[in-house]
N, C-alpha and C positions, 0 to 999 in steps of 0.2 A: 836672626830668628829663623831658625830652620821650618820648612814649608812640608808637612806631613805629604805622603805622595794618596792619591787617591784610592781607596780598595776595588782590589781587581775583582772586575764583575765576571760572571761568566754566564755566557748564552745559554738560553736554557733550550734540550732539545727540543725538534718539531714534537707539532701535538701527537701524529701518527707515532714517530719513535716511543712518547711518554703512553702513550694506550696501546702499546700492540701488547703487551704480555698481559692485561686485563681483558683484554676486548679478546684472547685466545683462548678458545673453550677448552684447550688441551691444560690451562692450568690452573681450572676450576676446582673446586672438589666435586667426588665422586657423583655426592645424590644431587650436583646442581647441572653434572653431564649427563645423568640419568633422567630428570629431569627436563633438558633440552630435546634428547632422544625418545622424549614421550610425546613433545608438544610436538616434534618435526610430523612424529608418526601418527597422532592424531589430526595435525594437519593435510596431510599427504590421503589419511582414507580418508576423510571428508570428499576432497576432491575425486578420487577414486570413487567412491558411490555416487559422487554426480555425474562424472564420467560417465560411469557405467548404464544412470538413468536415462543417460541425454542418447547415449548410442543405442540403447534397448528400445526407445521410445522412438527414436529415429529409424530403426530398421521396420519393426513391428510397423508404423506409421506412414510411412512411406510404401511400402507394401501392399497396402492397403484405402492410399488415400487417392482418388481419383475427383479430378475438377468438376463434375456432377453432383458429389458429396458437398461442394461450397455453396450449388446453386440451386439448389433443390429442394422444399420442403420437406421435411418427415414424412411418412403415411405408414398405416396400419398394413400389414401384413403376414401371413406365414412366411411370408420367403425372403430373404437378408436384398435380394437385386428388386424386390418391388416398394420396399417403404423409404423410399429414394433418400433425400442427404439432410444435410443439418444446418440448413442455408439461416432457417429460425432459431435456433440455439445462438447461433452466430451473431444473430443482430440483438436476442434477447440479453446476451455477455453485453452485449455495445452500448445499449440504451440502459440499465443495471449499473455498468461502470460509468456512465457519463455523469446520468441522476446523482448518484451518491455520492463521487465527488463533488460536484459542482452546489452540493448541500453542504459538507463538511468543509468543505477547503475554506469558506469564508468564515463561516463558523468559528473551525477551529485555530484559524491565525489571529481571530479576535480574541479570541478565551485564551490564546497565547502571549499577546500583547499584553492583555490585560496584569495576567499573572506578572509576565516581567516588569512592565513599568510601572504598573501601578497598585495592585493584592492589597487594598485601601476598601474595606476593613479587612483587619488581620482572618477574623475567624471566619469569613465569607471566602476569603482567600484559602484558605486553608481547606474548606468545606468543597469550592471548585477543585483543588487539586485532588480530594479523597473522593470525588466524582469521577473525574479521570479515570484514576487511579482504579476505582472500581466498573467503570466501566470498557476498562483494557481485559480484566480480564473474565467479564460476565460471557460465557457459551454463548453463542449465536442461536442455537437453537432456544434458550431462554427471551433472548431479544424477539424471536420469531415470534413466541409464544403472548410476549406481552404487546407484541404489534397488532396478532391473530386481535384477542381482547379489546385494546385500546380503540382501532379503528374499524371494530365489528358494531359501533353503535350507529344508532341514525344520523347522528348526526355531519357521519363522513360519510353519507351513500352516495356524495359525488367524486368519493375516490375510489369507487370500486364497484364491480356488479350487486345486484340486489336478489337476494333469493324469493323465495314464493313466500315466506311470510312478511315479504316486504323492509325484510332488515338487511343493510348490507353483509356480504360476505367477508371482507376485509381482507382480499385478493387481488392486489392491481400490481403492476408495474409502479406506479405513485406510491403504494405504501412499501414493495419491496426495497423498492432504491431510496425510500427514508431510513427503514431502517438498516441499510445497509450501512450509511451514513454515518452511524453510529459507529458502526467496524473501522471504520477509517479515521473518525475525530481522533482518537486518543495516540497515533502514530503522527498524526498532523501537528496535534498540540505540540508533543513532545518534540520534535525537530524544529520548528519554528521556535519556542523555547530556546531550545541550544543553540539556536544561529543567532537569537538574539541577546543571550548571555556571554556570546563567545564575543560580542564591538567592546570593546575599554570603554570604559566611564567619561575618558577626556573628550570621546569623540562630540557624546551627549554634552558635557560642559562648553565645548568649542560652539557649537550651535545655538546655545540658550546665550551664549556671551555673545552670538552676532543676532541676537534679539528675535531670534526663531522662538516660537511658543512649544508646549511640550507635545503637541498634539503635531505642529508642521515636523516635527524632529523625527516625530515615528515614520510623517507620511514619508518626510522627502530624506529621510537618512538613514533610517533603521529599518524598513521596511524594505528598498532597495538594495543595502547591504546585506539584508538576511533574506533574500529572496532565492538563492541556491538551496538554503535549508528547507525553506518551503517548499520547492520543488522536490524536493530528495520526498520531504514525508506526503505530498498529493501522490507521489509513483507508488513508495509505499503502498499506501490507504487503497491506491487503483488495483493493485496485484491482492490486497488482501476479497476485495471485492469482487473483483475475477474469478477466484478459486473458493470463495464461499460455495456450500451446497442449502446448509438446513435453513436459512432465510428463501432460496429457491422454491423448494419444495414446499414451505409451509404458508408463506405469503404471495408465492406466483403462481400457486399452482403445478406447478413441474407440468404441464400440458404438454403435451404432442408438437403442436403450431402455435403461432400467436392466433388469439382470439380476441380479435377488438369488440368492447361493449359502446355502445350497439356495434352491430356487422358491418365494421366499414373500415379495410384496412389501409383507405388511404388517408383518413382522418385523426391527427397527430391525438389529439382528445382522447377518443375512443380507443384506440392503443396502449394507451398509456392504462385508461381506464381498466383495458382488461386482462388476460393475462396472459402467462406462454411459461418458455424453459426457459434455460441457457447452457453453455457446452457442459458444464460439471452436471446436472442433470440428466443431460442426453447421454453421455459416457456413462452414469451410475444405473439408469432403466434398460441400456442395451447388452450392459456388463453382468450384469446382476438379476437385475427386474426382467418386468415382462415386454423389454424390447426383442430381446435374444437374438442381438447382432454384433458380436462378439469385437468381428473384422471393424464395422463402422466405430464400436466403442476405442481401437486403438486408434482408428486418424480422428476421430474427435478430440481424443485424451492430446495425439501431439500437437493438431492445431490447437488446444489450450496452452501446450507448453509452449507453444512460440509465443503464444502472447505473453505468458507468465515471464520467458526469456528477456523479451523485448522490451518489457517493463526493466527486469534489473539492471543489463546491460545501459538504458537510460539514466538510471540513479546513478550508474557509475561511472559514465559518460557525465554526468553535473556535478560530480564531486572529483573528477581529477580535471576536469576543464573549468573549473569557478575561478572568475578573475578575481585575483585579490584587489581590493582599496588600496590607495596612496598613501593611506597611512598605516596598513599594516606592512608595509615594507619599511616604514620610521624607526 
């Protein structure tokens, strides 16, 4: 009985030989190379007008910015060399972004949590996400307005000065950086979400199979596995905070200096109590308004952009330096 011989196999080429004539834009059609030469060119000005910002702000600012300008308080005057520096802006930006984060970030990893593991009832779920959802993208200056309102009754006169008819004002440091808080939840939410839809399902089953409960699962396994994402959306939420203006102006006051209620500015309380600026203020009353110091509105405006920098270069420093899990490399 004759023994058929085996069919001859043949190797198939590398993956590189079998994709180079797809992956060669030269043998595209026309509107899909049209098409590429749009998105290059749209990508390249982007860059270019940042370019452009970071060296214009850099010249202009540098120019202009002398280390008296960091340590100095504001003051009143006709003349740009007597109403000294923006030492108060500076700390009013610090204490603003700290507040507000440090309100939302817990906040909004709960209300993230929530949604992902557990949106139990459906239409409450559904109802927090169209809260979200509308509060991303409610004006700031409307937030301002319903902070003005909400915390101008007597009953919050310990967060903020009190005028002559004995009602508070609803102008502190406390209720700015609540409501800034606000600016930031819905950037918080949304990243903490994706870091924690983005763990496989088995990781959860593995855990509950070694007799973890659902609640030890988020603390000691999803929480820490999505703790990149949450940091990406706190930096976020921080820059959106940082370059906010119309919560400034309307709930701090946009002041000259900080003004602690009562008169005591080494008293954390009263500080907070009262009110002040911060850099996007300071830059906007000497740019525009009745500061009319042109020169200081530029090294204001770049010491904001370092911050504002400083911030992104972070987010992007935690999303190319995040250590993967041992089991996304499985």
């Amino acid at each position: 009985m004759a023994v058929e011989a085996p069919p001859e196999t043949t190797t198939p080429p590398p993956a590189a030989e079998r994709t180079e004539a797809r992956d060669s834009s030269a043998s595209w059609p026309t509107r899909d190379r049209v098409a590429l030469g749009l998105c290059w060119a749209a990508g390249l000005g982007l860059c270019a007008v940042a370019a452009f910002l970071v060296l214009y702000m850099l010249v202009k600012g540098l120019s202009d910015l002398q280390l008296s300008l960091l340590t100095e308080s504001p003051r009143t005057g006709g003349d740009q060399t007597g109403t000294g520096g923006f030492f108060d802006p500076i700390i009013g930006s610090i204490l603003l972004a700290v507040m507000g984060t440090v309100l939302a970030l817990p906040l909004g990893v709960a209300t993230a949590v929530w949604l992902s593991e557990y949106a139990r009832p459906f239409w409450l779920a559904r109802a927090v996400e169209s809260g979200v959802e509308v509060l991303a993208g409610t004006p700031s200056i409307v937030l301002a307005f319903f902070g003005l309102t909400f915390f101008g009754q007597a009953f919050f006169g310990f967060l903020s000065p009190v005028g002559e008819n004995a009602n508070p004002l609803g102008r502190s440091f406390f209720i700015a950086g609540t409501m800034m808080s606000f600016i930031a939840l819905p950037l918080i939410v949304g990243s903490t979400r994706e870091a924690l839809q983005s763990i496989p399902g088995h990781i959860r089953e593995a855990s509950y199979a070694l007799g973890k409960t659902k609640a030890a699962t988020i603390r000691r396994v999803l929480l820490p596995t999505a703790r990149p994402g949450i940091a990406t959306g706190g930096a976020l939420g921080l820059g959106r905070i940082v370059g906010d203006t119309a919560i400034v102006v309307v709930l701090l006051g946009a002041t000259l200096t900080i003004q602690p209620e009562p008169a005591d500015r080494y008293d954390p309380y009263s500080v907070l109590r009262g009110t002040g600026s911060t850099l996007t203020s300071y830059v906007y009353n000497n740019a525009v308004g009745e500061g009319g110091s042109p020169d200081k509105a530029y090294a204001a405006a770049f010491v904001l952009l370092l911050l504002v920098l400083a911030l992104t270069f972070a987010v992007d420093l935690i999303a190319r330096n995040r250590k993967e899990p041992a089991w996304m490399g499985q």
